[in-house]
N, C-alpha and C positions, 0 to 999 in steps of 0.2 A: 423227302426221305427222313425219317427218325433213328436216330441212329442207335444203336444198342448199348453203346458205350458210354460211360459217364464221363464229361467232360474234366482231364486234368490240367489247372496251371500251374507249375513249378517256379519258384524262381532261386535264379543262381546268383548270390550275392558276389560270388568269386575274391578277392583280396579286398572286400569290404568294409567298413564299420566296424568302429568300437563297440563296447558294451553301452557303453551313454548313447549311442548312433542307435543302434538298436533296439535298446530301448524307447528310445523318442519315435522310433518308427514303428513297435509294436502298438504304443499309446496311441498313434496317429491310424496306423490302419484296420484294426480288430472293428472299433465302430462302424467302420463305412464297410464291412462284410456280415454286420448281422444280418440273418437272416437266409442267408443266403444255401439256398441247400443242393444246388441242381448240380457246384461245382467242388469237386475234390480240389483244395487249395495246400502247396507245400512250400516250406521254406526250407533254403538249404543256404546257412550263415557259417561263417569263417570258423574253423573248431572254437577261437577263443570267445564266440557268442553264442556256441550252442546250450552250456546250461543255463545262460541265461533265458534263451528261447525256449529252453523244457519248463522252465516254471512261467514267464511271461505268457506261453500256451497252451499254458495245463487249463482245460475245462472249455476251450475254447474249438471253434472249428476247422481251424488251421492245425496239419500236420506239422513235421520237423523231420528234414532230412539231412546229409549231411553229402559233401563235396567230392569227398575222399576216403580209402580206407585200405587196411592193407590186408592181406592172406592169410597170415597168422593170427592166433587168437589169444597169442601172448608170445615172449621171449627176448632175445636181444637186439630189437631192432629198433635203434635212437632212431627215435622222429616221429615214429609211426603211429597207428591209431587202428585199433582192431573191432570188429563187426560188435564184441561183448563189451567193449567201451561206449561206441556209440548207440546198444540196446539201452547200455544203462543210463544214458540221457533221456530217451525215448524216440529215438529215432528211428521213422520206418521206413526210411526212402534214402539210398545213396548213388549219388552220379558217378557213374561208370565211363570210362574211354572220352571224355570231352579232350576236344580237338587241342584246348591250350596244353593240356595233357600227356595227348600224344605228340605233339609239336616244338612243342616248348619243352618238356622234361623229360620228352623221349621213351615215353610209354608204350609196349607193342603190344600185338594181338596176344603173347601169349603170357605177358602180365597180369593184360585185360582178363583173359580168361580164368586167370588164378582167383582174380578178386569176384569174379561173377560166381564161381564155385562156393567163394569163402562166403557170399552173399546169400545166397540160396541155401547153403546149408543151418544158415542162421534164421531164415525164416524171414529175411528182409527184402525188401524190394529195390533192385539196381533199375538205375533210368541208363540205361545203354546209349550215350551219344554216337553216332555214326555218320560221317558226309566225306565230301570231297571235296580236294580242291581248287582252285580256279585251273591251274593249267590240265588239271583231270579232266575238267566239265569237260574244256576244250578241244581234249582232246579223244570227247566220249568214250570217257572210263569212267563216267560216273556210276554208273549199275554194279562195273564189275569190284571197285572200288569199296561201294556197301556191302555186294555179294559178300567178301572176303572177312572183311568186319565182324558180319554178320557170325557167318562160317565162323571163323577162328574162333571170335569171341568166347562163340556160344558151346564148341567141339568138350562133350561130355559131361555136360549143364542137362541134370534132367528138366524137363519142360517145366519152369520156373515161372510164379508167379513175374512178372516183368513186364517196365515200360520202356519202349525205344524212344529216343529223339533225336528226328531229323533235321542236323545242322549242317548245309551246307560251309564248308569251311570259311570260303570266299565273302560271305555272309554275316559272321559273326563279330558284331562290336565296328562294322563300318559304315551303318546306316544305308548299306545297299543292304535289298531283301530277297529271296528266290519271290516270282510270282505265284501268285497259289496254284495254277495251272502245273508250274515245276514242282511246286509244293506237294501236290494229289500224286505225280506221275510217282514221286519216289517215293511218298508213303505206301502208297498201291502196290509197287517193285515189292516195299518191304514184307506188308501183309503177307502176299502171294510166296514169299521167298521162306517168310516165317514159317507157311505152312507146309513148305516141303521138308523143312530141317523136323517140323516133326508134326503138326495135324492141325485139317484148317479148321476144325469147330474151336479149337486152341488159338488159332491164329486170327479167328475171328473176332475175339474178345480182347487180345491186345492192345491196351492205347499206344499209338503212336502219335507225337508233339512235334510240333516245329518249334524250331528256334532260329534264330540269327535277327537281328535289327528288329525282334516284335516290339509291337509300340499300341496305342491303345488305336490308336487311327487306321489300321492295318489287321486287329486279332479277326476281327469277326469276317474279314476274306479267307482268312486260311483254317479257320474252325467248321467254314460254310461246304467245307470240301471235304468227300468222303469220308477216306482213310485220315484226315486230321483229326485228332481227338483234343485237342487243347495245345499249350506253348511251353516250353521249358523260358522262360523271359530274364535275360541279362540285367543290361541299362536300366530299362524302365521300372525293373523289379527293384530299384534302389527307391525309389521315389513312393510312398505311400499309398500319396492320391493317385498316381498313375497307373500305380501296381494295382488298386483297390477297381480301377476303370475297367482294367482286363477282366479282371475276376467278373466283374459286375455286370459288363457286356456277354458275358454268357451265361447269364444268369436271368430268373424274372425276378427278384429281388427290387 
């Protein structure tokens, strides 16, 4: 089967690298992706390396996304970083709802939603993280779990250019991986779910990603699977030559 969608890899540097880190890894990976055209490739680095990565990947085939971002588009809120701050890098891609996120800094469905509002009406594109977690799996609530996600997330979002990706939580940064079989069932769930919130010619066209434990040894199982459209990639994404494997492995480059 060929599939319709262009394959995306993303990767999520998370509390990563310096500007010299970064650096050294733009130098090291931009050559080993020449060429390479079959795959949309983004980088989503810590806010203090993104203008370095708007000029290290100006002219280059590699996007620039960013981790975070808030609802407002200006005013008094220490810390934050708004949809018109991060255009003015050049940033077209921002991670939405990821699980350290929701977990760790206690971000709910209807924050999530604020920022997917503030994203879309900016013209930028949110990667929507959604999964579950282990005592969920087990205790098959994992459907209804993304269901929700889903829902809330998205409750008043006109149909937005957008990517989802499916991180199991249980998954994520412990070198255990969902198998692709689990990988299919819930990107499938998702498709299908996408296209009742609002049209499946719409829901057809959506990438859906995996993430959790991708590594270069393992992309090409879960890309091989329908509803997989590429990885949102952690770990590996640190690493140049590894991160450059991923890309490369779905590529004919």
């Amino acid at each position: 089967m060929v599939k319709i969608r262009k394959t995306l890899i993303a990767a999520n540097w998370k509390m990563h690298k310096t500007v010299g880190e970064a650096a050294n890894f733009v130098k090291d990976f931009l050559p080993q992706v020449v060429g390479v055209a079959e795959v949309d490739m983004v980088i989503c680095p810590p806010f203090t390396c993104l203008p370095y990565l708007s000029a290290g990947l100006k002219d280059s085939c590699v996007q620039l996304g960013a981790q975070n971002v808030f609802w407002a588009r200006q005013g008094a809120y220490t810390g934050e970083i708004s949809t018109a701050m991060l255009q003015d890098l050049g940033c077209s891609y921002i991670i939405v709802g990821h699980s350290e996120r929701r977990h760790i800094i206690g971000e709910n469905d209807l924050i999530i939603n604020r920022k997917l509002k503030a994203i879309s009406e900016a013209g930028m594109v949110p990667i929507l993280c959604v999964g579950e977690t282990l005592p969920e799996r087990e205790q098959n609530q994992a459907r209804e779990v993304v269901r929700l996600q889903l829902e809330q997330g998205l409750k008043g979002v006109a149909a937005p250019e957008l990517v989802v990706a499916y991180e199991p939580v249980w998954a994520i940064g412990t070198g255990i991986n969902a198998n692709p079989a689990d990988a299919q069932e819930m990107t499938g769930f998702i498709r299908e779910y996408l296209a009742i919130l609002y049209d499946k010619t719409w829901a057809e066209g959506i990438r859906i990603l995996y993430g959790g434990s991708v590594k270069p040894e393992n992309i090409a199982q879960f890309v091989a699977q329908p509803d997989v459209d590429g990885a949102l990639v952690g770990g590996a994404s640190l690493d140049a030559h590894d991160f450059a494997r991923i890309v490369r492995l779905n590529s004919n480059a």
